[in-house]
VOPAGU-2260 file (C-alpha; in pm, 1 decimal, decimal comma):
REM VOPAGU-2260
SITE   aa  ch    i         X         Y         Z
SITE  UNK   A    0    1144,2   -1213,4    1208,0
SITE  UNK   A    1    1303,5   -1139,9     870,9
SITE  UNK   A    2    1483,9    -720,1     859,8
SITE  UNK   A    3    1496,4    -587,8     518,1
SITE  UNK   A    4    1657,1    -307,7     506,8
SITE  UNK   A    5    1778,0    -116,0     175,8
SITE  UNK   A    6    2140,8     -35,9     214,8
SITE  UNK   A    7    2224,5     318,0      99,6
SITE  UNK   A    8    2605,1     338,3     146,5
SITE  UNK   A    9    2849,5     562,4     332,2
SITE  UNK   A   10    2733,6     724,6     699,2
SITE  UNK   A   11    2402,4     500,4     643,7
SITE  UNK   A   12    2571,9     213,6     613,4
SITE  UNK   A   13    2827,7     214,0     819,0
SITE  UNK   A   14    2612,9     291,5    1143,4
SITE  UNK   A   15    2360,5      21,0    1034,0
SITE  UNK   A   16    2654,0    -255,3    1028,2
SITE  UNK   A   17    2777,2     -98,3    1374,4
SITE  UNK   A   18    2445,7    -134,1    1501,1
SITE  UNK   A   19    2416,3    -510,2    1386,2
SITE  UNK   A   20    2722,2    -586,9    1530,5
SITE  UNK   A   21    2623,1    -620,8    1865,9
SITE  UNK   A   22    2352,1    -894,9    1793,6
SITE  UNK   A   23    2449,1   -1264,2    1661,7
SITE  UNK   A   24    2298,4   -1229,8    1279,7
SITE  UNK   A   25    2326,1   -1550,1    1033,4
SITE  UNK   A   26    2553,0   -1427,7     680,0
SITE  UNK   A   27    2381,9   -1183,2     494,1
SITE  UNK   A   28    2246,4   -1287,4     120,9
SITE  UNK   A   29    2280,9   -1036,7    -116,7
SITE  UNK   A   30    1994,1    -983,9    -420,1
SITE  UNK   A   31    1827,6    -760,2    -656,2
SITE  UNK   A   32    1485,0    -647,7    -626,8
SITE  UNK   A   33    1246,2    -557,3    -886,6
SITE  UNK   A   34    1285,9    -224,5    -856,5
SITE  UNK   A   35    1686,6    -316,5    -900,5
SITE  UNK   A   36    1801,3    -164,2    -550,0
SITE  UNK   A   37    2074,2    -333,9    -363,6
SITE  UNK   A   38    1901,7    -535,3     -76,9
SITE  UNK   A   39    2021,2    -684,7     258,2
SITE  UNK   A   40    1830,0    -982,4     396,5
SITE  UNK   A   41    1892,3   -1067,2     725,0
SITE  UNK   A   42    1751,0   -1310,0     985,5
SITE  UNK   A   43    1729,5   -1189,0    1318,2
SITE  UNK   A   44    1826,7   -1296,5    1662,5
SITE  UNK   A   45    1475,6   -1293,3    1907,7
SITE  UNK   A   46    1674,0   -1115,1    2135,9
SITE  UNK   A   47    1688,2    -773,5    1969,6
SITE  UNK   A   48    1537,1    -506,9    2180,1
SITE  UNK   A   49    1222,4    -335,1    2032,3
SITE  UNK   A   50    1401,1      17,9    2039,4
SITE  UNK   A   51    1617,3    -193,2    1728,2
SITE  UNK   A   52    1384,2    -254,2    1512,6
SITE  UNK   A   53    1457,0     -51,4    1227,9
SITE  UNK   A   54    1145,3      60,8     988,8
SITE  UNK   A   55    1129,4      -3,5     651,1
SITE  UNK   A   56    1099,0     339,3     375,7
SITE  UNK   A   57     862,4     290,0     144,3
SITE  UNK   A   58    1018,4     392,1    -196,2
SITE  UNK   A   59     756,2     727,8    -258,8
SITE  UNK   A   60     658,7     832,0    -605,6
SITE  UNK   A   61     567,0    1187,1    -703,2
SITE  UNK   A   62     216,7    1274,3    -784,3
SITE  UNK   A   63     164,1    1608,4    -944,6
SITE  UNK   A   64     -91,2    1827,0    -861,4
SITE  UNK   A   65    -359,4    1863,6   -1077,4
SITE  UNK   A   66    -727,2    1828,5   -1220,2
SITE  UNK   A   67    -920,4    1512,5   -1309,6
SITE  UNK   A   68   -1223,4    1385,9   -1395,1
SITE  UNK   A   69   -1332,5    1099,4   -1050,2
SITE  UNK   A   70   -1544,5     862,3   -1068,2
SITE  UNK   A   71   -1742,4     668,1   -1396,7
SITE  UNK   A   72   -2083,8     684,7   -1542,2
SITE  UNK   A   73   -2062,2     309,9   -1661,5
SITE  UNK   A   74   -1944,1     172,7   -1299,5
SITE  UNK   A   75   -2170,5     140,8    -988,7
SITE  UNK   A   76   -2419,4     406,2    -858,4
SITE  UNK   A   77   -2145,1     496,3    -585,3
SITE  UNK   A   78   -1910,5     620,3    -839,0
SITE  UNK   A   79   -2115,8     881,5   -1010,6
SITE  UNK   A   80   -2170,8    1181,1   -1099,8
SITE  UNK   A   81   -1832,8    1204,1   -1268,9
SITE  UNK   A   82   -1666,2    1498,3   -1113,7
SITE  UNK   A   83   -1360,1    1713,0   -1186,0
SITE  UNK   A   84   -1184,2    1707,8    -875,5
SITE  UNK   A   85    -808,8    1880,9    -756,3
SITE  UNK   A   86    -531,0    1710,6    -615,6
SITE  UNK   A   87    -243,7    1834,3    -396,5
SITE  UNK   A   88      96,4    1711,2    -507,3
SITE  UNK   A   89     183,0    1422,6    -281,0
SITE  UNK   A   90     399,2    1120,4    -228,9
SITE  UNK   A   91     238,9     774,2    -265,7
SITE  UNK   A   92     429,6     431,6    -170,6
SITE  UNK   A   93     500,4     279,7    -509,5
SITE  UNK   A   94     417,7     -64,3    -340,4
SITE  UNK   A   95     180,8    -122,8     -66,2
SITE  UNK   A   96     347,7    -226,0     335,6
SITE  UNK   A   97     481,5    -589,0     339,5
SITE  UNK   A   98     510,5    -799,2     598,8
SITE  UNK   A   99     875,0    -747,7     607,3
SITE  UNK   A  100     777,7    -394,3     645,3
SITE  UNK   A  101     512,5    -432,9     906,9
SITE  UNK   A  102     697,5    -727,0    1130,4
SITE  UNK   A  103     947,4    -408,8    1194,8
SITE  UNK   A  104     638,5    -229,8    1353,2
SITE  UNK   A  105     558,2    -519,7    1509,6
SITE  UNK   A  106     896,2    -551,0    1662,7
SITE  UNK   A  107     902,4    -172,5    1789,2
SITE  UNK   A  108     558,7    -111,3    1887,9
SITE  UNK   A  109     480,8    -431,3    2056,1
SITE  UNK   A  110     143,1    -430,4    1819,7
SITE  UNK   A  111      56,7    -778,6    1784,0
SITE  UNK   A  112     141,4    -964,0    1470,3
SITE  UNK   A  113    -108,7    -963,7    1197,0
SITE  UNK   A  114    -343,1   -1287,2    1194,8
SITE  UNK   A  115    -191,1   -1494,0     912,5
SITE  UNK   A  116     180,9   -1445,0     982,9
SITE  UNK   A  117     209,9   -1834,4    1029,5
SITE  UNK   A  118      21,9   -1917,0     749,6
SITE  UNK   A  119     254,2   -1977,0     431,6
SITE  UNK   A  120      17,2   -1928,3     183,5
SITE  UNK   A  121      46,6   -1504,1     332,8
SITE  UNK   A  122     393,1   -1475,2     510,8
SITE  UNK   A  123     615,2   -1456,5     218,0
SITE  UNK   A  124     837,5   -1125,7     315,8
SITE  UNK   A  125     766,6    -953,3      33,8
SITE  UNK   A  126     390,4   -1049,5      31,7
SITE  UNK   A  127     136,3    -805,8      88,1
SITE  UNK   A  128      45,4    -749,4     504,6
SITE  UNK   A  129    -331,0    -840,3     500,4
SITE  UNK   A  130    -616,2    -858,5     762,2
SITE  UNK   A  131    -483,6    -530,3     931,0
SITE  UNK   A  132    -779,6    -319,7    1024,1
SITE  UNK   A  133    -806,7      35,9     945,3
SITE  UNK   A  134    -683,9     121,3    1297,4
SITE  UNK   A  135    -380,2     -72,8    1325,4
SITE  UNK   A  136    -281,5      74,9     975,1
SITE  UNK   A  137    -361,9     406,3    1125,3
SITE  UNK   A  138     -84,5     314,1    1357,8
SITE  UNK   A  139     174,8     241,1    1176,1
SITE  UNK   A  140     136,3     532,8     977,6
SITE  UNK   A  141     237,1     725,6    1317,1
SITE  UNK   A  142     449,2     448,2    1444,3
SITE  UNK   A  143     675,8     535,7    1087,1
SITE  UNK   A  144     587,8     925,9    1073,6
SITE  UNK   A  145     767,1     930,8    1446,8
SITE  UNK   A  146    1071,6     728,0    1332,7
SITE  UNK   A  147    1134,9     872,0     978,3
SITE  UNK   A  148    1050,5    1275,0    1051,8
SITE  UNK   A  149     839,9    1276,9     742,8
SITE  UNK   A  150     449,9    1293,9     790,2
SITE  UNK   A  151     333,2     930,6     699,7
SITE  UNK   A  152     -90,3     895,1     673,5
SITE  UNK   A  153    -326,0     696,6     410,1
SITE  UNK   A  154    -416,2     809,6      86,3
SITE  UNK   A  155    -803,2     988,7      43,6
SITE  UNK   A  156   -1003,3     846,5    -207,3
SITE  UNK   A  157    -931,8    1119,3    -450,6
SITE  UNK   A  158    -532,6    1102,2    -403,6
SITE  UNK   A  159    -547,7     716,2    -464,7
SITE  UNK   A  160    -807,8     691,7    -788,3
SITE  UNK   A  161    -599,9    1049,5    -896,6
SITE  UNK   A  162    -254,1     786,1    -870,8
SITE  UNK   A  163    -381,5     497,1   -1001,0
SITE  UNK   A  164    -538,7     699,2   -1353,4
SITE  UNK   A  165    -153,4     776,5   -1399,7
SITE  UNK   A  166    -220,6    1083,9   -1537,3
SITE  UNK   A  167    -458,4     939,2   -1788,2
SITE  UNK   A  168    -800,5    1016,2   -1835,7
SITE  UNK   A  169   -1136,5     832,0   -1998,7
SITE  UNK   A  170    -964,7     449,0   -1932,2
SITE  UNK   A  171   -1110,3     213,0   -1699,5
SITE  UNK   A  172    -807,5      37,5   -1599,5
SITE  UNK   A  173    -415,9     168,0   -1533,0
SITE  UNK   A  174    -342,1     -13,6   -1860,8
SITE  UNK   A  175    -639,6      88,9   -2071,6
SITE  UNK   A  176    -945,6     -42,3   -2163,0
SITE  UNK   A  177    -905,2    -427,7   -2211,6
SITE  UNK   A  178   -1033,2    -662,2   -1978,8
SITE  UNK   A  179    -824,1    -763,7   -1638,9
SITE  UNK   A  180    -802,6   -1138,7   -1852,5
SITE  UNK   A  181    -579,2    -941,3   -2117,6
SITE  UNK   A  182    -294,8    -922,2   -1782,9
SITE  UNK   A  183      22,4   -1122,7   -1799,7
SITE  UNK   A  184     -76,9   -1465,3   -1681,5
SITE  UNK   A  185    -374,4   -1389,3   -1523,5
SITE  UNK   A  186    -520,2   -1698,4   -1542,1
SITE  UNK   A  187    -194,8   -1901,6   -1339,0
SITE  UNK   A  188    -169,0   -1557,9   -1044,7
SITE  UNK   A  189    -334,8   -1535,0    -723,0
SITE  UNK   A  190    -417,1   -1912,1    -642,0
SITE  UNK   A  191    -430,1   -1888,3    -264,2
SITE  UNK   A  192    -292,4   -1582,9    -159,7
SITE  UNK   A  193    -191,0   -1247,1    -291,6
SITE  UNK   A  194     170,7   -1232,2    -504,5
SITE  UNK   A  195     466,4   -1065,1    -385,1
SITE  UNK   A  196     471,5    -725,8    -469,1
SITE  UNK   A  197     621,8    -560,0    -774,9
SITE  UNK   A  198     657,6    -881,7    -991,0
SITE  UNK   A  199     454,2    -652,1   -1288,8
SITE  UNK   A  200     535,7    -348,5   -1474,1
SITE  UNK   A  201     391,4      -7,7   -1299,9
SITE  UNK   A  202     110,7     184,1   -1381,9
SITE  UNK   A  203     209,2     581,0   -1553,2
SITE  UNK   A  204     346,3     701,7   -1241,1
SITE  UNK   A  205     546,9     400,4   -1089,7
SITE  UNK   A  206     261,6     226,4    -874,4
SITE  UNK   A  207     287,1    -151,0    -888,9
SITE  UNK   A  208     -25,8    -349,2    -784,8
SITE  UNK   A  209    -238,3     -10,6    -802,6
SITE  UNK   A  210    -598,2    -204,3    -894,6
SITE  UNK   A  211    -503,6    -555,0    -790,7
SITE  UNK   A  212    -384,5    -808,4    -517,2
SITE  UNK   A  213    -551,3    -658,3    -224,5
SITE  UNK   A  214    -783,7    -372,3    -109,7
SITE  UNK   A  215    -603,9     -26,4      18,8
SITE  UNK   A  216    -777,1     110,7     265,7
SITE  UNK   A  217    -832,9     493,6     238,4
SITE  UNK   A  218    -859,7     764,7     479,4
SITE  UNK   A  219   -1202,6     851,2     410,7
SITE  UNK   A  220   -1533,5     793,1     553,4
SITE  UNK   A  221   -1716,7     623,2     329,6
SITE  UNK   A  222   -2035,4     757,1     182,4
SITE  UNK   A  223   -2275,5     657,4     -90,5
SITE  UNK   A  224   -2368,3     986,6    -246,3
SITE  UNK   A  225   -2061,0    1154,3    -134,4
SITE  UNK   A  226   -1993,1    1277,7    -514,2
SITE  UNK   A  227   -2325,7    1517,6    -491,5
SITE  UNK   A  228   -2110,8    1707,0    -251,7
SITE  UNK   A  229   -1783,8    1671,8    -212,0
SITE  UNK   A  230   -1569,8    1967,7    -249,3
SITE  UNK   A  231   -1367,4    2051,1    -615,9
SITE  UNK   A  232   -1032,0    2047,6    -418,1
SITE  UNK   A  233    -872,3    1793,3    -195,1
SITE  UNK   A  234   -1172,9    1621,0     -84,8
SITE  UNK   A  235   -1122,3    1415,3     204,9
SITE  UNK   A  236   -1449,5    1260,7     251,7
SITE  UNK   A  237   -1764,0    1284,1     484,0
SITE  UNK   A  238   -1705,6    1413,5     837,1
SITE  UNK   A  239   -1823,0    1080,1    1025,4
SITE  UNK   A  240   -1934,8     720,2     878,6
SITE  UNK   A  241   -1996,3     350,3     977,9
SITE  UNK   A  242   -1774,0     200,7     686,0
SITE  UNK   A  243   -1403,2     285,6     573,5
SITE  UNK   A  244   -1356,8     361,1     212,9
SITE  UNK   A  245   -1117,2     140,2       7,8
SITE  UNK   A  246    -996,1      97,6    -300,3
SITE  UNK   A  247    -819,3    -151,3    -506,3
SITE  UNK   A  248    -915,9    -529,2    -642,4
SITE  UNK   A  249    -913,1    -888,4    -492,7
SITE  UNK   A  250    -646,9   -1189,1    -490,8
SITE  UNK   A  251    -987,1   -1338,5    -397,9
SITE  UNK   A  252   -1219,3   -1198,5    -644,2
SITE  UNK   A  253   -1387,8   -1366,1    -923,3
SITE  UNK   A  254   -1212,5   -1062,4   -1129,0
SITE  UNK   A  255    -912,1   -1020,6    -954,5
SITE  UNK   A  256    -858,0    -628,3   -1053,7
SITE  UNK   A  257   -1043,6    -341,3   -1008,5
SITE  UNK   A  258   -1151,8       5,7   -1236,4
SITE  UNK   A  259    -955,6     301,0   -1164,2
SITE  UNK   A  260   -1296,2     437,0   -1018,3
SITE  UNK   A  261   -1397,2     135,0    -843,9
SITE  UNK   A  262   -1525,9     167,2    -468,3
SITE  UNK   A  263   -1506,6      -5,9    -186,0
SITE  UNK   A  264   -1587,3     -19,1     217,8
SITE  UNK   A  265   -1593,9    -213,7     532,0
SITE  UNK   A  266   -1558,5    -112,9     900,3
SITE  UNK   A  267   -1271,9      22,2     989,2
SITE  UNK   A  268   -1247,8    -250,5    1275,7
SITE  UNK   A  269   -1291,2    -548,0    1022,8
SITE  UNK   A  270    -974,6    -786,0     955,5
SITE  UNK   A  271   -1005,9    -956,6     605,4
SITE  UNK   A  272    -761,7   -1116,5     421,6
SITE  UNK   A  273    -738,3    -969,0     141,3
SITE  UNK   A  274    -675,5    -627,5     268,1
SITE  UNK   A  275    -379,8    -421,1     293,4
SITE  UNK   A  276    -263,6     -54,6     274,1
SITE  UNK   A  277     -29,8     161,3      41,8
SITE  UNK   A  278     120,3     467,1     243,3
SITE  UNK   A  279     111,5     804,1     121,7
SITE  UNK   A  280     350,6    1147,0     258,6
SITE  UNK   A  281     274,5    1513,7     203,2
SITE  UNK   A  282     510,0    1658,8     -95,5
């Protein structure tokens, strides 16, 4: 199991290195992320006890409150009418849960690994976790809301299409208008598995991979017409449902990234493998 922990210095530091000093660890490599944070990579001995396992912060980005207009009249019959809806400031993950990041919840919780994490074309570290079902993400939202103090959960529907517009309205895309071709080598990415995350610029508000790699899975219920009724503020979707809403595009897709505005559902019980989930944290 690979620990990646982001070393902040001082108190932090020094208790994390007396904590790995009781455990046999191989030398530490030292590299820069994307996101140009120190980083710690360390491979770990099977014998550390599950109360060890030390969970993995998400890096959260602000979202400021405010209106805008959800949803598109030249998208799918799901997706309209178009709909001024308010947002609650929140915190959203600015990448979605890795496998680095989930093999720590695997390690506490005693949840069982996710069904690819032998598979090399998926268990890069820094790859995308996919084929976890709504449920299991469900839990590791709690599993890292008890070990953090902060109040982990997923993003609604509204929250995530409100993050991924970056504050922009009228575009189809979190770059624009042009087609998902017009990306930075779109034509050599995603050849049999989703990328590492962060190896592209952001959107507006510091969200890598916001319409692309995998699926997120949302909170919500998912619900067809839901836009003929859902509340101006903070909607959080129908009261009960069959299908899971999520958002996001494919690794797997013909077109491998999604509209802003784009929906998307499966049950909440179904493991595919090009699903994953972004975390988001009350402001």
């Amino acid at each position: 199991m690979i620990i990646h922990q982001i070393i902040r210095g001082g108190e932090a530091e020094k208790e994390l290195w007396k904590m790995f000093s009781t455990f046999r660890w191989k030398r530490p490599s030292i590299v820069f992320d994307p996101l140009n944070r120190l980083n710690y990579r360390f491979m770990s001995s099977p014998s550390i006890p599950a109360a060890q396992a030390i969970p993995i912060e998400p890096k959260l980005v602000r979202i400021p409150a405010g209106w805008f207009a959800m949803g598109s009249e030249t998208g799918q019959d799901n997706e309209r009418p178009v709909h001024r809806v308010w947002v609650d400031e929140f915190r959203l993950a600015s990448c979605v849960v890795t496998n680095a990041g989930y093999a720590a919840f695997v390690r506490a919780t005693g949840n069982p690994p996710p069904p690819f994490s032998e598979n090399p074309d998926f268990n890069h570290p820094e790859q995308p976790v996919v084929a976890v079902c709504w449920f299991r993400a469900i839990k590791y939202c709690e599993w890292l809301s008890r070990s953090t103090g902060l109040r982990y959960r997923l993003p609604t529907e509204a929250e995530w299409e409100r993050a991924a517009r970056g504050g922009v309205e009228d575009r189809l895309f979190p770059w624009g208008d042009t087609p998902p071709q017009s990306l930075p080598n779109y034509e050599q990415r995603w050849k049999k598995g989703p990328e590492p995350v962060a190896q592209y610029a952001p959107n507006a508000f510091g969200l890598y991979d916001i319409c692309e790699n995998v699926h997120e899975w949302c909170s919500d219920w998912f619900q067809v017409n839901y836009y003929t009724e859902s509340p101006e503020r903070n909607p959080k979707g129908p009261e009960c449902g069959d299908r899971r809403a999520s958002r996001g595009g494919s690794w797997r897709h013909h077109i491998k990234a999604s509209r802003c505005a784009a929906r998307s559902s499966i049950p909440p019980d179904f493991r595919y493998a090009d699903y994953g989930f972004r975390v988001a944290c009350d402001a």
